[in-house]
C-alpha positions in Angstrom: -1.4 -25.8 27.8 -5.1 -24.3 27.3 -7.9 -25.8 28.2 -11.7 -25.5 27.2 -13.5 -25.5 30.1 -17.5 -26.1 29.4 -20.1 -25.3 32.2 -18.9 -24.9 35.8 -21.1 -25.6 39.0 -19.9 -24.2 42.3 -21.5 -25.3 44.8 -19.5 -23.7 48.0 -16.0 -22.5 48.4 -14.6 -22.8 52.0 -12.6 -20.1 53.7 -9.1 -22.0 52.7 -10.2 -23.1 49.3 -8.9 -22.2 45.8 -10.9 -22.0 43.0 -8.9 -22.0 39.9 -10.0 -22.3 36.1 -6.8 -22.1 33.8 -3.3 -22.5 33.8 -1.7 -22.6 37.1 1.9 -22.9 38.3 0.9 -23.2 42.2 -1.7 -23.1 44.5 -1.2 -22.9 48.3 -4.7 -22.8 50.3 -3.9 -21.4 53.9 -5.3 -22.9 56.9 -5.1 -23.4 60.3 -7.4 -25.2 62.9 -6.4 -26.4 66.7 -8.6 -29.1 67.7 -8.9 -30.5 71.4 -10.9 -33.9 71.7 -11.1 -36.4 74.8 -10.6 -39.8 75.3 -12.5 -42.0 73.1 -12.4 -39.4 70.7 -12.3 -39.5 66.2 -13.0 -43.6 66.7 -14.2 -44.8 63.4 -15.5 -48.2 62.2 -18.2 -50.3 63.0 -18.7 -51.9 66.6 -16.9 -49.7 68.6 -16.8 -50.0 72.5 -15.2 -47.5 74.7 -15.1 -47.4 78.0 -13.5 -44.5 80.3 -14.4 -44.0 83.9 -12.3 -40.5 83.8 -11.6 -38.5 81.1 -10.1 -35.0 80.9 -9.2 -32.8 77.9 -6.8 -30.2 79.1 -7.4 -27.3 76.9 -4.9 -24.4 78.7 -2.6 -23.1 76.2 -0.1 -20.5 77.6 0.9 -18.8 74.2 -1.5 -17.3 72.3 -0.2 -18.4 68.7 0.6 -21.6 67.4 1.7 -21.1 64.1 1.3 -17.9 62.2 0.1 -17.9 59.0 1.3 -14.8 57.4 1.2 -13.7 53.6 -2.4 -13.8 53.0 
């Protein structure tokens, strides 16, 4: 169904964004990220104690891809 679309204001568009103005059947962004974090790590919330004495992140990854992303 058409649309009227006044005044648009982009502000930023990230590297796996879509921008779309109109009719669309699908939209599939592609991403990927690997993300290594230690102990204590991504806590949220308000009064949050941790504690670690020792804390190692092993980050050694033997193959070289995860997950391709192909088709882009």
């Amino acid at each position: 169904m058409p649309a009227i679309v006044g005044a648009v204001k982009v502000i930023t568009i990230d590297a796996a964004s879509i921008f779309n103005i109109g009719d669309v059947y699908g939209m599939s962004p592609y991403a990927q990220a690997k993300t290594f974090a230690g102990g204590g790590s991504f806590n949220t919330g308000d009064g949050i104690r941790v504690e670690l004495d020792y804390s190692s992140t092993n980050v050694y990854d033997k193959d070289n891809f995860d997950q391709i992303i192909s088709g882009t």
